[in-house]
C-alpha positions as CSV (number, residue, x, y, z in Angstrom):
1,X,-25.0,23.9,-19.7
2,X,-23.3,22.9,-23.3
3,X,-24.7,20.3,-25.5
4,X,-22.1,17.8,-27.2
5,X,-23.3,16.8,-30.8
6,X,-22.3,13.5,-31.5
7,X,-21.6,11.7,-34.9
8,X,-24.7,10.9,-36.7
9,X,-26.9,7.7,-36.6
10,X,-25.4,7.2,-33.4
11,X,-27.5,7.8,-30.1
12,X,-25.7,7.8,-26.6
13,X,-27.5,7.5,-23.2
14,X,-27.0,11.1,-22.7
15,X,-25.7,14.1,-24.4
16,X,-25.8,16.9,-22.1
17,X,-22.2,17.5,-20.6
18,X,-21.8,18.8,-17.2
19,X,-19.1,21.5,-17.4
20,X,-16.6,20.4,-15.3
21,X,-12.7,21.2,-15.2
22,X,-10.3,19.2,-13.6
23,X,-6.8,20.5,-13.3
24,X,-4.1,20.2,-10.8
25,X,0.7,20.3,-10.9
26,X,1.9,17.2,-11.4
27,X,4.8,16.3,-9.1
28,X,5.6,12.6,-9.8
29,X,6.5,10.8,-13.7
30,X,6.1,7.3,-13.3
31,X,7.2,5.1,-16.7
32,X,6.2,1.8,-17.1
33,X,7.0,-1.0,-20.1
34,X,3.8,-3.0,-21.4
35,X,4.1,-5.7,-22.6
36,X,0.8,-7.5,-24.3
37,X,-0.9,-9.9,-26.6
38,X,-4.1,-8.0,-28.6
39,X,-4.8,-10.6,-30.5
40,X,-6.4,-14.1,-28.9
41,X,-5.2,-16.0,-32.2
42,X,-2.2,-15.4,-32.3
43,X,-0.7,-15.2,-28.9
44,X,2.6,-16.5,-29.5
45,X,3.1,-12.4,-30.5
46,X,3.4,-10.2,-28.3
47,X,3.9,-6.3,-28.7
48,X,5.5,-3.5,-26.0
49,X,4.7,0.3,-25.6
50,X,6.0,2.9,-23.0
51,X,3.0,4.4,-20.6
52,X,3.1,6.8,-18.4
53,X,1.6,7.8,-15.2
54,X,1.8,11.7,-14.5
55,X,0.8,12.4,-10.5
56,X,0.0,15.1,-8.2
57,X,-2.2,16.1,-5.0
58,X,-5.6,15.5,-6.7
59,X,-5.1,14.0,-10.1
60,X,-3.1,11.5,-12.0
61,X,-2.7,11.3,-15.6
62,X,-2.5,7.7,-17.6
63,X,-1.9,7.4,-21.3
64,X,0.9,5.7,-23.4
65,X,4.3,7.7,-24.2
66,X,3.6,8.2,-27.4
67,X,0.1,10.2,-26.8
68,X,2.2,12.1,-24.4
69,X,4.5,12.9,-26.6
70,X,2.0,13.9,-29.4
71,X,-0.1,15.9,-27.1
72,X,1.3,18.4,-25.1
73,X,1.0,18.0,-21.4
74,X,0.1,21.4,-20.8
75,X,-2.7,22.1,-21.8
76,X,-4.9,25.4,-21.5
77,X,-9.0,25.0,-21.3
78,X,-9.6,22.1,-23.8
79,X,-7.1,20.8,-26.4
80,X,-7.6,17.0,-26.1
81,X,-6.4,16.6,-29.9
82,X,-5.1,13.1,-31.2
83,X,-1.7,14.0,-33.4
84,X,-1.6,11.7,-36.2
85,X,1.8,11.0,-34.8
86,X,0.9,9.2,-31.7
87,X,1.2,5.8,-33.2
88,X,-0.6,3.5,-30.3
89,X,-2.6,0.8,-29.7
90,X,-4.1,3.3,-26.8
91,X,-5.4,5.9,-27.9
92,X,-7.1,6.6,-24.0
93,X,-6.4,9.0,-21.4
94,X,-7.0,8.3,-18.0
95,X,-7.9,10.5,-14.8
96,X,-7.9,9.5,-11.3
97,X,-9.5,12.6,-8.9
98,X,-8.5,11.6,-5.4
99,X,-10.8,13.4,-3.7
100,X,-13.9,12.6,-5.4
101,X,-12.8,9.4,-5.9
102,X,-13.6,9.6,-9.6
103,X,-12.0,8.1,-12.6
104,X,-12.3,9.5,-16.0
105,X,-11.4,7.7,-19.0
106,X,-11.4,10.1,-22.2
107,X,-10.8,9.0,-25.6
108,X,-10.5,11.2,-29.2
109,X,-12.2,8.8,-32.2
110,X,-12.0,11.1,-35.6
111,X,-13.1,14.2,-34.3
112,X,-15.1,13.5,-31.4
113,X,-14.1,13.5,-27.8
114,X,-16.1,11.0,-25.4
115,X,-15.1,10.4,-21.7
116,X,-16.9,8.4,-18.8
117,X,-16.8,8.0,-15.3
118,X,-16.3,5.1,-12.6
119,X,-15.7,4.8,-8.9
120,X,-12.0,4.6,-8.1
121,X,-12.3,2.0,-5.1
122,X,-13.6,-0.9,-7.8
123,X,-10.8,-3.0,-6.8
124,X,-10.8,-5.5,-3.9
125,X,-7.3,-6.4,-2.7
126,X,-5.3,-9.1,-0.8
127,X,-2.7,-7.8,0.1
128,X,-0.1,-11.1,1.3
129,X,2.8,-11.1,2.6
130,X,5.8,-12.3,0.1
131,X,8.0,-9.4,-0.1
132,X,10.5,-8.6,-2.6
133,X,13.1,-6.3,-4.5
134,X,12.5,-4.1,-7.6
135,X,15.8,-1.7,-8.9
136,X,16.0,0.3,-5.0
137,X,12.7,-0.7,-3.4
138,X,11.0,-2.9,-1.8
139,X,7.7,-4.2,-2.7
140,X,4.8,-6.4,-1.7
141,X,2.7,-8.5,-3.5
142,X,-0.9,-8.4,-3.8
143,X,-3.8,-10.0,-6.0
144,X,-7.2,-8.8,-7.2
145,X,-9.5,-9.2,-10.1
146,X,-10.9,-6.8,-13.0
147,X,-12.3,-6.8,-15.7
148,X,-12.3,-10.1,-16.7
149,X,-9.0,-11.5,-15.4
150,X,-6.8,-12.1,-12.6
151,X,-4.2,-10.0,-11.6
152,X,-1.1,-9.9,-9.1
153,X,0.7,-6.5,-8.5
154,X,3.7,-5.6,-6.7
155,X,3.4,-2.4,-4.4
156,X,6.0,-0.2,-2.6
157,X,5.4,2.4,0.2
158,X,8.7,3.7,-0.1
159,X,6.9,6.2,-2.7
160,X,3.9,8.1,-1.3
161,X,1.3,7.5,-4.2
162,X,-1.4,5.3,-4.0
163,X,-2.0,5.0,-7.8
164,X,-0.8,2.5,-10.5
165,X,-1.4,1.8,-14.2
166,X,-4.3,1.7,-16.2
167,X,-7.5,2.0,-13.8
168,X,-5.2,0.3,-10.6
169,X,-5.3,1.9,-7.9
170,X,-6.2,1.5,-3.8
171,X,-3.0,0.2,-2.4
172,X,-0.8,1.8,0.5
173,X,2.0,2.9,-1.8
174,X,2.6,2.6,-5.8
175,X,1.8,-0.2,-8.1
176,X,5.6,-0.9,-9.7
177,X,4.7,-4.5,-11.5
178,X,1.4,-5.6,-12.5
179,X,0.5,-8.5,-14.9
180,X,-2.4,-10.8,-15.4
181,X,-2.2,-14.6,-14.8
182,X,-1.8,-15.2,-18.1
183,X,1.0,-12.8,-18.8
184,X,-1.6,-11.2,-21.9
185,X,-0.6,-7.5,-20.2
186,X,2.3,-7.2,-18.1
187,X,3.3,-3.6,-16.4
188,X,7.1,-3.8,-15.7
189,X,8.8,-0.7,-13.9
190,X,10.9,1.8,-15.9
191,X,11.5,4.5,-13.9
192,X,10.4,7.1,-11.4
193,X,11.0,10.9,-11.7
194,X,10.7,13.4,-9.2
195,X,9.8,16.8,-11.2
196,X,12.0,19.6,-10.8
197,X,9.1,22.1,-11.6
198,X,5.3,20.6,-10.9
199,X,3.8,20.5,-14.6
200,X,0.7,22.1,-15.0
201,X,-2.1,20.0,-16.3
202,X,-6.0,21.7,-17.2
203,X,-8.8,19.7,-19.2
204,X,-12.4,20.9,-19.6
205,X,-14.4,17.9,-19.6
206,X,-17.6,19.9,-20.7
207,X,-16.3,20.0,-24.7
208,X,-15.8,16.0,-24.5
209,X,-19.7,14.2,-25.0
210,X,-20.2,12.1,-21.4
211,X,-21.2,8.8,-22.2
212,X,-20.8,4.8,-20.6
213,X,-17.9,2.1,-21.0
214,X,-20.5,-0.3,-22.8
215,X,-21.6,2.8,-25.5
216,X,-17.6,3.8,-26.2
217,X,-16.9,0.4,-27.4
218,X,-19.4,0.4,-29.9
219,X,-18.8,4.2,-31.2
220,X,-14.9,2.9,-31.5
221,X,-16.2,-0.4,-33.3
222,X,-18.1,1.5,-35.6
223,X,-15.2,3.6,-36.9
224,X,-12.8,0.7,-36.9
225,X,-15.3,-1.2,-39.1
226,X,-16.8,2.0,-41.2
227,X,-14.1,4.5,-41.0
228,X,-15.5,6.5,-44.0
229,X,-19.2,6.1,-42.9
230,X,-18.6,7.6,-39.3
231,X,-16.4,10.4,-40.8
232,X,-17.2,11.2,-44.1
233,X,-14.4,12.7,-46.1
234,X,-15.1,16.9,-46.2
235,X,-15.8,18.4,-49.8
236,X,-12.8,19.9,-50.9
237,X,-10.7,16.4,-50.3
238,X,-10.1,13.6,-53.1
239,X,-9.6,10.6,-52.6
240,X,-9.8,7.9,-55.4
241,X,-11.9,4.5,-54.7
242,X,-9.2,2.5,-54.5
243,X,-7.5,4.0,-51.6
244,X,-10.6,4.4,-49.6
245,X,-11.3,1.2,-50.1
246,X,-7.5,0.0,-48.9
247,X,-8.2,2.6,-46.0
248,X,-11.0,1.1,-45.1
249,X,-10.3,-2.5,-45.5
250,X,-6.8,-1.8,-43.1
251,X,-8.8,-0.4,-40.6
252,X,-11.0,-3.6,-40.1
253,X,-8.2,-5.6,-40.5
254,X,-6.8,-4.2,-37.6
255,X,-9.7,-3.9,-35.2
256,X,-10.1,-7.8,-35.9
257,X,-6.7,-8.3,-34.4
258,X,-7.3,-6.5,-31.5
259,X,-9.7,-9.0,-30.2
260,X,-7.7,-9.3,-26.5
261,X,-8.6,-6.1,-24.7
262,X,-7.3,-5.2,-21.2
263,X,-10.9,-5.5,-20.1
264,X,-12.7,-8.6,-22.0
265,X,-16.0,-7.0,-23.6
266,X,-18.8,-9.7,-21.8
């Protein structure tokens, strides 16, 4: 077994990683357009981002475009590095294992590498009967709750993957349109892609520190708040006073405005 170190004066539940790999050929691209409000003040503004959804036999593959762009899809052993060019306001990766019904959500802050697990099958569905069009296929509504809100999705069967965005999942067919009641996070279909070659996907989960949803969130506040005291700056880097202090005040300028999370913190 491999112990994770993680940043100091910060303690999680457990450290000891179990060393498992999780790798599979992805058949399926999936693109979605979100649409959403982060911040609860201002809600009149909204913001959009590309997401994909990356599936195959076993596992699917969540994240926004531009972390897929940044980061290489193939990846060999462990190489879950954040390019400073993946400009996002999710900065997540999320992995749905079929089988084990198993969904890891993984996320790079500074230089550490956290994930944690949950049960796929945390959704309870009514599926009703309205029926409609979207681009070539025909969906069907359904409604659930998570997290906090309400939700209604629109499902096809034409396409044989029982996945959707974010953590959705556990409908007969593919999630095309999700969006809460209150239109704070809507998922609008972009477009489906059949791969020519399946793309070969491989992370190794035992170099990422296993931890809970609840302990994340406060790791990531911490570093939004105190970039510089979670990662302080290495020796043979200067930086002047001024600019850390501009650094440091941007970052908490900007976690302050991302008050509206996909999953309200309770």
């Amino acid at each position: 077994m491999k112990y994770c170190y993680l940043p100091l004066l910060f303690i999680l539940i457990s450290t000891l990683c179990s060393a498992q790999k999780l790798s599979d050929k992805f058949e399926y691209k999936v693109t979605y357009k979100l649409t959403y409000k982060l911040d609860s003040t201002n809600l009149d503004e909204s913001k959009s981002e590309y997401m994909i959804l990356f599936a195959g036999d076993e596992l699917s593959k969540f994240s926004s475009r531009a972390k897929t762009l940044a980061n290489p899809i193939v990846r060999k052993g462990n190489t879950a590095y954040t390019s400073r060019e993946a400009v996002t306001d999710f900065q997540y990766v999320i992995l749905k294992h079929r089988s084990e019904n198993k969904l890891f959500f993984t996320r790079t802050i500074s230089r550490d590498q956290f994930y944690y697990t949950q049960e796929m099958n945390q959704f309870e569905w009514e599926i009703l009967p309205e029926k409609k069009k979207i681009k070539d296929f025909e969906v069907q509504k359904a409604k659930t709750s998570f997290g906090g809100r309400d939700y209604v999705a629109w499902f096809t069967t034409e396409i044989p993957i029982s996945d959707g965005p974010y953590k959705f999942t556990g409908l007969p067919g593919l999630i095309l349109e999700l969006e809460d009641t209150q239109q704070h996070y809507v998922f609008e279909f972009f477009g489906l892609e059949k791969l020519r070659s399946k793309l070969k996907y491989k992370i190794n989960l035992s170099q990422y520190a296993e931890t809970n949803k609840t302990e994340l969130y406060k790791v990531w506040k911490r570093y939004m708040e105190d970039p510089w005291g979670y990662a302080p700056i290495p020796p043979n880097i200067t930086i002047s006073e001024e600019n850390k202090k501009k650094y440091a005040e941007s970052f908490k300028e900007r976690f302050a405005k991302m008050n509206n999370q996909i999953e309200l913190q309770k």
